[in-house]
N, C-alpha and C positions, 0 to 999 in steps of 0.2 A: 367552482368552489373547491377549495383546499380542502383534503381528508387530515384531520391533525394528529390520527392515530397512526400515520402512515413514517418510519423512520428517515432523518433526515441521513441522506448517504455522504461520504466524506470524497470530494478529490483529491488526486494528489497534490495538489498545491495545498491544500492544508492539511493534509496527513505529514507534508514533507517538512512543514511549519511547526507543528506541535513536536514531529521528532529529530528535528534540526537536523535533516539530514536531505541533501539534495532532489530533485524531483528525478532526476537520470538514477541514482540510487535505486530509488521506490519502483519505478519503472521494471530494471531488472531484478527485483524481486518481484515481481509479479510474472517476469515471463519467468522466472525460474520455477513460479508457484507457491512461493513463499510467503506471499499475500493475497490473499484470494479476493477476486477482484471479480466486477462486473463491465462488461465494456459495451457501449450503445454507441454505435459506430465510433467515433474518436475519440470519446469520451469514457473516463475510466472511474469507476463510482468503487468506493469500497464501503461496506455497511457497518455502522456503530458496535454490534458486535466485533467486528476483524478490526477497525480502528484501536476500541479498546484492550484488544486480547496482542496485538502489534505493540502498543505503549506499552501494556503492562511489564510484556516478555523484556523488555529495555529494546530499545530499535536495535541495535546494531552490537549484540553478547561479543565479549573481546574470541576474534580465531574462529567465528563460526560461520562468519560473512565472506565469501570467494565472489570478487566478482568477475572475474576472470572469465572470458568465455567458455563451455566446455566441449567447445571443438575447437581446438587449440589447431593453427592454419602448417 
């Protein structure tokens, strides 16, 4: 039996859908920490709170986004 009080958690394929912005993108913000994120072996859940507060902020503030590695080889 389904708990209905329980939040529905978002993946990246529809986090990366709602902010039209690549799932490779979302990815490394998440190892950067930028989106806090739950990971259940290779599966990567983000909660309705950090979805919405991710949209709100606009995905992607112009100049604020490096994706660049930061150990540059």
């Amino acid at each position: 039996m389904a708990d209905n009080n329980v939040p529905q958690m978002t993946d990246l394929n529809e986090l990366a859908a709602a902010a039209q912005v690549s799932r490779r993108t979302l990815e490394r913000l998440v190892a950067q920490g930028r989106i806090r994120a739950v990971r259940v072996g290779r599966l990567v859940r983000i909660s309705p709170s950090e979805r919405a507060r991710f949209l709100e902020e606009g995905a992607l503030p112009a100049g604020s986004l490096s994706l660049a590695p930061s150990n540059p080889r």
